[in-house]
N, C-alpha and C positions, 0 to 999 in steps of 0.2 A: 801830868795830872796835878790838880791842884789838894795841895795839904789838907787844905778846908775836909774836904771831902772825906768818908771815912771809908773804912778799908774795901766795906762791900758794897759803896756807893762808885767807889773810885775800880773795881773790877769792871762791874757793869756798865761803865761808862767804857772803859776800857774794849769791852767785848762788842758794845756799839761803835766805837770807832773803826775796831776791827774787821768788824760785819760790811761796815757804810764802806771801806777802802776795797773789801772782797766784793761787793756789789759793782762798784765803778770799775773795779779790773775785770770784773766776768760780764757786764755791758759793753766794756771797749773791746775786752777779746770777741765776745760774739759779735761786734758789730764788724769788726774785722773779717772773721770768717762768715759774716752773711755776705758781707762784700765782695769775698773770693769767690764764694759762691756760684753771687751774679756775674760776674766777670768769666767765669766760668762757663755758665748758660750762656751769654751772651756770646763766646767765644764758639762756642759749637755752635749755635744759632748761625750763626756768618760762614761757617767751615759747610753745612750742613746745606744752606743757601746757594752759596759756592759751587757745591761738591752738585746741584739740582740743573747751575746752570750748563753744566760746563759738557758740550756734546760726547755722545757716548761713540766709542769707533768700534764698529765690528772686528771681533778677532777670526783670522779665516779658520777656517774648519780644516782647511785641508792646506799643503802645502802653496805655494805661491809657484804660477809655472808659466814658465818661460815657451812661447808659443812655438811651433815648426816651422814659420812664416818669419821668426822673429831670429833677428843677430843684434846682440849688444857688444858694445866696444865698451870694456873700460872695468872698472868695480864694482862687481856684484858684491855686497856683505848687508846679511840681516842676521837676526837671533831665532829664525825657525826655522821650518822645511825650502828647498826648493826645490823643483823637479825643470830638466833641464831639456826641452823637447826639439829647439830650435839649438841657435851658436854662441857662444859667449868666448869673446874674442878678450881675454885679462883675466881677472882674478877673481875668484870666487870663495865668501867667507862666511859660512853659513852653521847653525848646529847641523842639518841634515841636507845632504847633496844626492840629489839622485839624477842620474843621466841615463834616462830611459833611448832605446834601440834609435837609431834615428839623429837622437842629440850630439853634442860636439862642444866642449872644453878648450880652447886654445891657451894653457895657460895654468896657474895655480891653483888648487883646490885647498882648502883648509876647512875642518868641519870633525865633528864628533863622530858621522856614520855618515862614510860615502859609498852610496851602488850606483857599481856601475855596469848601464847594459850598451851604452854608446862608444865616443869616442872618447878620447883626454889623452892628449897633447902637453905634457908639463908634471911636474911636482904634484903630488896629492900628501898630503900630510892629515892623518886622522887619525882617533882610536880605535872604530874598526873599518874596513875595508871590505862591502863585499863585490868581487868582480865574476858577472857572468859571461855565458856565453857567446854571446853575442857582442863581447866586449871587445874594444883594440884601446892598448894603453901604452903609451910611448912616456915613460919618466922615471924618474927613482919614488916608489912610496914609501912612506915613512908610516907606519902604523905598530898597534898595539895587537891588534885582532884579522886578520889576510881569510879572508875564504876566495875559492877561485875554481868556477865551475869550470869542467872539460871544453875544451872549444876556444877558450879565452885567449887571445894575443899579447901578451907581455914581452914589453922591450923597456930594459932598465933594472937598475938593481931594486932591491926590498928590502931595506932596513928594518929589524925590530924594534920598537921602543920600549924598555922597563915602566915608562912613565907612564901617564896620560897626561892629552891635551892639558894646557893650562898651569903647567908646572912654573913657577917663578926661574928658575934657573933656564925654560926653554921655550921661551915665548919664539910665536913665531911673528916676521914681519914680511910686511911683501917685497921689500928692499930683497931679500934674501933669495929671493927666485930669478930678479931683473938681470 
């Protein structure tokens, strides 16, 4: 401030430069955040566009099934139902296995809940296990959860598991069945 000035010319001058520097900081900072703003809109605008084009895939209602007619050789593995009416000649990895009367396993099961009213030929490893009557089952099961109606065909030992599926310490791999 200049001397000239006296004390309460030299405040108010003061309080005006103060104001003039507080104005230019809170225009930069709002022009900043009007920016982000837009970049913002503009950012979901494009996700939104995006998300309009992109085809929708029907999720099935019911399990995914393997027909009576039908024999697959090789790896079966998805993240839902399967129902098992025809043969599956390999491995099967699924959350939920079902092998309805009729059906046929040659092979590994791996899955959270397996019934079984067919055959299975192999290792079954789950957390529950239900095997009916109608069932013939040739393997060692590995499960958390065993029910097993009258009638049922078991050959092979039954291990309990403490665990459930998914344990870092017991992953299972299909190396391990071969």
């Amino acid at each position: 401030m200049r001397q000239s000035i006296g004390l309460v010319g030299g405040l108010a001058q003061g309080f005006q430069e103060q104001s003039t520097a507080m104005r230019r900081v809170h225009r930069s900072d709002r022009s900043e955040r009007v920016s982000l703003l837009r970049a913002q809109r503009l950012l979901r605008d494009v996700e939104l566009r995006t998300e309009a084009r992109r085809p929708t895939v029907p999720r099935p209602s019911g399990p995914t099934r393997v027909g009576p007619d039908l024999v697959i050789r090789g790896v079966v593995e998805g993240r839902g139902q399967i129902e098992i009416q025809g043969k599956v000649e390999g491995h099967v990895k699924c959350r939920e296995v079902s092998v309805v009367e009729g059906g046929r396993i040659e092979g590994s099961v791996v899955a959270e809940l397996v019934q079984i009213g067919g055959a299975v030929e192999g290792p079954v490893r789950a957390t529950t296990v239900e095997i009916k009557k109608t069932a013939s089952v040739v393997g060692k099961i590995t499960h958390l959860n065993l029910s097993v109606e009258a009638g049922a065909y078991l050959e092979g030992c039954r291990p309990w598991r403490p665990r459930p599926l998914g344990d870092e310490e017991e992953q299972f791999t299909f190396a391990e069945t071969d």
